[in-house]
ROFIZA-162162 format. One line per 4 residues: number of its first residue (from 1); their letters; for each residue y, z, x of N, C-alpha, C. Coordinates in nm, 2 decimals. Atoms other than C-alpha are relative to their C-alpha. Layout:
NUM = a = Y/Z/X/Y/Z/X/Y/Z/X ~ ...
//
This chain:
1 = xxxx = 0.05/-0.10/-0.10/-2.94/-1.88/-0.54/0.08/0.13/-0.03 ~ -0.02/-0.12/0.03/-2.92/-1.53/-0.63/0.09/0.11/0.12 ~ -0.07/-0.05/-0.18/-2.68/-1.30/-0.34/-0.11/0.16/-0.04 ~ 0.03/-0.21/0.01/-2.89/-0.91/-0.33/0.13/0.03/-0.01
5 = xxxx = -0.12/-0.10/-0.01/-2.71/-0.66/-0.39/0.01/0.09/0.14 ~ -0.03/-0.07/-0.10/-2.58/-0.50/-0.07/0.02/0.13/-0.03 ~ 0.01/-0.16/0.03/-2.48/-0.17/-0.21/0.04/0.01/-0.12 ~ -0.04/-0.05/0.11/-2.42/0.01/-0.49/0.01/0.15/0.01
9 = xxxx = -0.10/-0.10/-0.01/-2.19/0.30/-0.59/0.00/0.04/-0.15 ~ -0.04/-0.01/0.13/-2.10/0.48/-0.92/0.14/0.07/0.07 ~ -0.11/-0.13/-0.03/-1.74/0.64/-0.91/0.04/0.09/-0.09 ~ -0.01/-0.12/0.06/-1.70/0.95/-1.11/0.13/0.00/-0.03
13 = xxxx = -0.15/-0.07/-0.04/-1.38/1.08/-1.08/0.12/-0.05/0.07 ~ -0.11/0.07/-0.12/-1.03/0.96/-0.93/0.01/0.18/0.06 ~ -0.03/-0.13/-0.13/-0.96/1.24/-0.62/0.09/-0.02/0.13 ~ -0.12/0.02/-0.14/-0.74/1.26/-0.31/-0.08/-0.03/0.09
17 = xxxx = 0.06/0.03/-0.14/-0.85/1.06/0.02/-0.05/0.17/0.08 ~ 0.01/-0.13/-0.14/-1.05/1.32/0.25/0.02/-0.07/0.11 ~ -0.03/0.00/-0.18/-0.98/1.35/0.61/-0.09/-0.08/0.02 ~ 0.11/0.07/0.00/-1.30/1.17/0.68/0.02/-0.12/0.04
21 = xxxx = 0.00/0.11/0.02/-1.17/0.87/0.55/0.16/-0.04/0.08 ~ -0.22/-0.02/-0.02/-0.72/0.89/0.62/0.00/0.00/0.16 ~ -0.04/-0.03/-0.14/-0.78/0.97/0.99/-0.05/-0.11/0.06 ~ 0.05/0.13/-0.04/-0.97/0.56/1.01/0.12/-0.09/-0.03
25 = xxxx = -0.07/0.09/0.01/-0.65/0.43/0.87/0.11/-0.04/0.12 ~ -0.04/0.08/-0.14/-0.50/0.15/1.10/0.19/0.03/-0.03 ~ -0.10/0.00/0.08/-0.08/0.15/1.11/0.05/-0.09/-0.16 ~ -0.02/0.08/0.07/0.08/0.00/0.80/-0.14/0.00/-0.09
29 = xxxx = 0.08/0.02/0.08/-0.24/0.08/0.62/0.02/0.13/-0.09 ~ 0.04/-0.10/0.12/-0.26/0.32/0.30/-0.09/0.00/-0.11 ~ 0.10/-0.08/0.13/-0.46/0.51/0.05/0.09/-0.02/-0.11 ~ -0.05/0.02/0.14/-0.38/0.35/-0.30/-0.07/0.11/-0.12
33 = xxxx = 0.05/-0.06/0.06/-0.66/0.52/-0.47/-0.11/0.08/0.07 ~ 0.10/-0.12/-0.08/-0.96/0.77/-0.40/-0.05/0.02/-0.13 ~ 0.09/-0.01/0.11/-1.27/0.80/-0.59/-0.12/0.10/0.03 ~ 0.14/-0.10/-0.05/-1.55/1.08/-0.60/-0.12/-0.07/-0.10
37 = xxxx = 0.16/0.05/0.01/-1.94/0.93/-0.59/-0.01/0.13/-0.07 ~ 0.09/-0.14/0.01/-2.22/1.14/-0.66/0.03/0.09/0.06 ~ -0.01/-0.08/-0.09/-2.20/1.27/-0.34/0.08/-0.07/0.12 ~ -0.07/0.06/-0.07/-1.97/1.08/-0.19/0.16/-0.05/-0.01
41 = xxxx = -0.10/0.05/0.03/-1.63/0.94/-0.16/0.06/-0.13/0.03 ~ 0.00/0.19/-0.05/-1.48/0.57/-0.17/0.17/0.00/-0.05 ~ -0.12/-0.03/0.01/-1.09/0.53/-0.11/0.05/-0.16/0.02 ~ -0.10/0.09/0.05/-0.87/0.23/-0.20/0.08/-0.04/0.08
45 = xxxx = -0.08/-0.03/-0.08/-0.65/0.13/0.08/0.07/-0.14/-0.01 ~ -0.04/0.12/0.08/-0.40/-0.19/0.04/-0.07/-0.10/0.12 ~ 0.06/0.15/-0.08/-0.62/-0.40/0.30/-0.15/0.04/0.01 ~ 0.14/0.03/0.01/-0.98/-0.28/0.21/-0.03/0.12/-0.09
49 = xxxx = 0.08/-0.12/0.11/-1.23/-0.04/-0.02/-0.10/0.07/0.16 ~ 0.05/-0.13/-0.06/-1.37/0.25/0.21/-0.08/0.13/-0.03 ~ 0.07/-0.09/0.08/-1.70/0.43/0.10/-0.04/0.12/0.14 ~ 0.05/-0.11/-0.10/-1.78/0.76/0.34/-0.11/0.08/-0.11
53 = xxxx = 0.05/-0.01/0.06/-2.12/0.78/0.26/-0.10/0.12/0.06 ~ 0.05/-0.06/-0.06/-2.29/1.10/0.33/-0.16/-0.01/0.01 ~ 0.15/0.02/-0.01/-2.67/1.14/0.45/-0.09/0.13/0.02 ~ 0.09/-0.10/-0.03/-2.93/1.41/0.48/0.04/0.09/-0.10
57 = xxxx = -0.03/-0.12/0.09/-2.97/1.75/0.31/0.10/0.03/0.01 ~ -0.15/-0.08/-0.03/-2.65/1.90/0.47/0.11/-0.08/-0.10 ~ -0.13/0.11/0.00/-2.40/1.56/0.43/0.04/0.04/0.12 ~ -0.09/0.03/-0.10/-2.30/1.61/0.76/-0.02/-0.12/0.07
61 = xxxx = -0.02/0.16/-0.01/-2.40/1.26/0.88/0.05/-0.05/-0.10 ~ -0.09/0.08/0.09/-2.18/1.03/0.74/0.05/-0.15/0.03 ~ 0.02/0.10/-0.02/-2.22/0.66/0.73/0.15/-0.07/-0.09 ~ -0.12/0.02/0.09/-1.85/0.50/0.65/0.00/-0.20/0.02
65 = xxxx = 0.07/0.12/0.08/-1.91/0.16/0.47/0.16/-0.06/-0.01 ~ -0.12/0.04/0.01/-1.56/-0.05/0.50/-0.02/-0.20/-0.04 ~ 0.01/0.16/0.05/-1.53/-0.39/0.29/0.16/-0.08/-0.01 ~ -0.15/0.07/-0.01/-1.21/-0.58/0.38/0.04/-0.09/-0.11
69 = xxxx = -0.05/0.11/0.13/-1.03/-0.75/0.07/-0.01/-0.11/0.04 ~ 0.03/0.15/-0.02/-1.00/-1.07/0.30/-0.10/-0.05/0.04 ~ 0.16/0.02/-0.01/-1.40/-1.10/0.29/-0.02/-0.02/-0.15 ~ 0.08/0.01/0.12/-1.42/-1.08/-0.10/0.08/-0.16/-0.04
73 = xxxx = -0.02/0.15/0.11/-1.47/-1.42/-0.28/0.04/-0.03/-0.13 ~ 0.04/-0.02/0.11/-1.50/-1.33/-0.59/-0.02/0.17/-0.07 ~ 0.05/-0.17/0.09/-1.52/-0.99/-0.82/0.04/-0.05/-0.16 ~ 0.06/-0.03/0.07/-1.60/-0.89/-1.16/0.04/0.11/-0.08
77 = xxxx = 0.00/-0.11/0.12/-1.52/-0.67/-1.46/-0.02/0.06/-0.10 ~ 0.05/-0.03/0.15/-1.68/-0.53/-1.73/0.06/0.19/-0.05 ~ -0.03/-0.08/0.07/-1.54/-0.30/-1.97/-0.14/0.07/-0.06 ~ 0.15/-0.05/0.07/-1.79/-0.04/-2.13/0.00/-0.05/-0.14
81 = xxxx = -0.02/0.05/0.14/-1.87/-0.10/-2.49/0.02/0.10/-0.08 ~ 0.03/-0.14/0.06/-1.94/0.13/-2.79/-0.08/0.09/0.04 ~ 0.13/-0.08/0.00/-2.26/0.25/-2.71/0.00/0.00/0.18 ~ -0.01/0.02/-0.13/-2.21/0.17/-2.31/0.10/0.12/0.08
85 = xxxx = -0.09/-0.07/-0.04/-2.07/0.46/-2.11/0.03/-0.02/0.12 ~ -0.03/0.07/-0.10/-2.02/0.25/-1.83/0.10/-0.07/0.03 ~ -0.04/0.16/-0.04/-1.82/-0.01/-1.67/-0.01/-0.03/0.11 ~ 0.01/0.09/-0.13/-1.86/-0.25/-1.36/0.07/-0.04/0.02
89 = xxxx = -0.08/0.12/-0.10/-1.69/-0.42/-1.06/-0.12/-0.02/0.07 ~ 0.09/0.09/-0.10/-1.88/-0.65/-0.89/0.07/-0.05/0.11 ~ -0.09/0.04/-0.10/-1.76/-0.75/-0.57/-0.08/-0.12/0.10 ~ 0.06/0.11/-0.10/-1.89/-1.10/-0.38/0.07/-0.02/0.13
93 = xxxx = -0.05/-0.02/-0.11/-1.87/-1.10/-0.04/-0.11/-0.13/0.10 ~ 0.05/0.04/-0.03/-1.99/-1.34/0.21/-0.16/0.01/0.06 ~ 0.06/-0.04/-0.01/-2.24/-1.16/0.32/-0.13/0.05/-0.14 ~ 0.11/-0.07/0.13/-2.42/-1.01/-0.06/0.14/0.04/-0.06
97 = xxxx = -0.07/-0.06/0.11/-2.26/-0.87/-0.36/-0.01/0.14/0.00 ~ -0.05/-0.08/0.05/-2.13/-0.51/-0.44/-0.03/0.03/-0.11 ~ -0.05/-0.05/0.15/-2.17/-0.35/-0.75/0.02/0.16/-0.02 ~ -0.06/-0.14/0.09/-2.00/-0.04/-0.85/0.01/0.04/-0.16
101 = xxxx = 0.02/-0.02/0.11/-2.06/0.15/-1.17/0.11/0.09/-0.02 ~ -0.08/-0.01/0.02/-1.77/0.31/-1.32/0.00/0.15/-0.13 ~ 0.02/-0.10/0.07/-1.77/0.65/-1.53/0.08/-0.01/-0.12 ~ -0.08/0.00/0.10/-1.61/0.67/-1.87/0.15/-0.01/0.01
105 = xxxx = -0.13/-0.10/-0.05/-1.32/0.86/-1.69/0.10/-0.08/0.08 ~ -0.08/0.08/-0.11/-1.23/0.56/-1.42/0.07/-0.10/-0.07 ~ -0.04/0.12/0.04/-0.98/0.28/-1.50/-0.01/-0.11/0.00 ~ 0.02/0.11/-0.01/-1.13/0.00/-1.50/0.12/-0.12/0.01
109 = xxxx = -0.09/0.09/-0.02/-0.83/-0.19/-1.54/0.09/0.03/0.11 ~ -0.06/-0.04/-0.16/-0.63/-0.02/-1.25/-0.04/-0.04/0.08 ~ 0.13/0.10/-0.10/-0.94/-0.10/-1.03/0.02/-0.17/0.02 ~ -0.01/0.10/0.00/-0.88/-0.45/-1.13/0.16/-0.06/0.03
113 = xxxx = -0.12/0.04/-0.06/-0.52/-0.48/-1.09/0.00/0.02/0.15 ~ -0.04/0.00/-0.18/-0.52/-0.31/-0.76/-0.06/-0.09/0.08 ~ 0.04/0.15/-0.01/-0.77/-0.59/-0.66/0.05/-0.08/0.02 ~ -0.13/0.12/0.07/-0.58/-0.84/-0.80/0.06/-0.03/0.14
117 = xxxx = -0.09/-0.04/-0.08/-0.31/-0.72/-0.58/0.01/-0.03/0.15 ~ 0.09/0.01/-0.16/-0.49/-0.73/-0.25/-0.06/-0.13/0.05 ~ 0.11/0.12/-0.03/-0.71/-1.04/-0.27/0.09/-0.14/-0.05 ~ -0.01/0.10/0.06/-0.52/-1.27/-0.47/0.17/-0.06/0.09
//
């Protein structure tokens, strides 16, 4: 049995948490990393992944997408190849799977340690 995919993301860029996202963190929670979408931003924190996803022409609606590490079952890594200018995390969650696409520029393996770190 196949899970859908619940969402999907590319992350561009590593970037500094925006306000948006820093002013939802609970005590004792922090911003590890910070990543710029298309048009969006998705921030690293050491008890969950945090997408603030904007909507409409403007972006001033803003739909904030929070996946807690102690909900993932399971994730996923693929390195890009030669010809691939990609790489993936997959992320399984009780609910559906995750998949994020990953820009030349992102470290896939950082991504995967900080993981690691959190879930395991």
């Amino acid at each position: 049995m196949a899970l859908e995919d619940l969402a999907a993301w590319t992350f561009v860029c590593e970037t500094t948490p925006p306000s948006v996202i820093t002013e939802l963190l609970i005590p004792g929670e922090e911003a590890v990393a910070a990543y710029k979408t298309l048009r969006d931003t998705a921030v690293i924190t050491n008890k969950r992944l945090i997408v603030a996803d904007k909507q409409g022409i403007t972006g001033k609606k803003v739909e904030i997408y929070t996946i807690p590490f102690k909900n993932i079952e399971m994730y996923s890594t693929e390195n890009a190849g030669f010809l691939d200018f990609s790489s993936e995390l997959e992320l399984w969650t009780r609910s559906g799977k995750i998949k994020i696409k990953l820009n030349r520029g992102v470290d896939i393996r950082k991504l995967d340690r900080l993981i690691a770190q959190y879930i395991l």
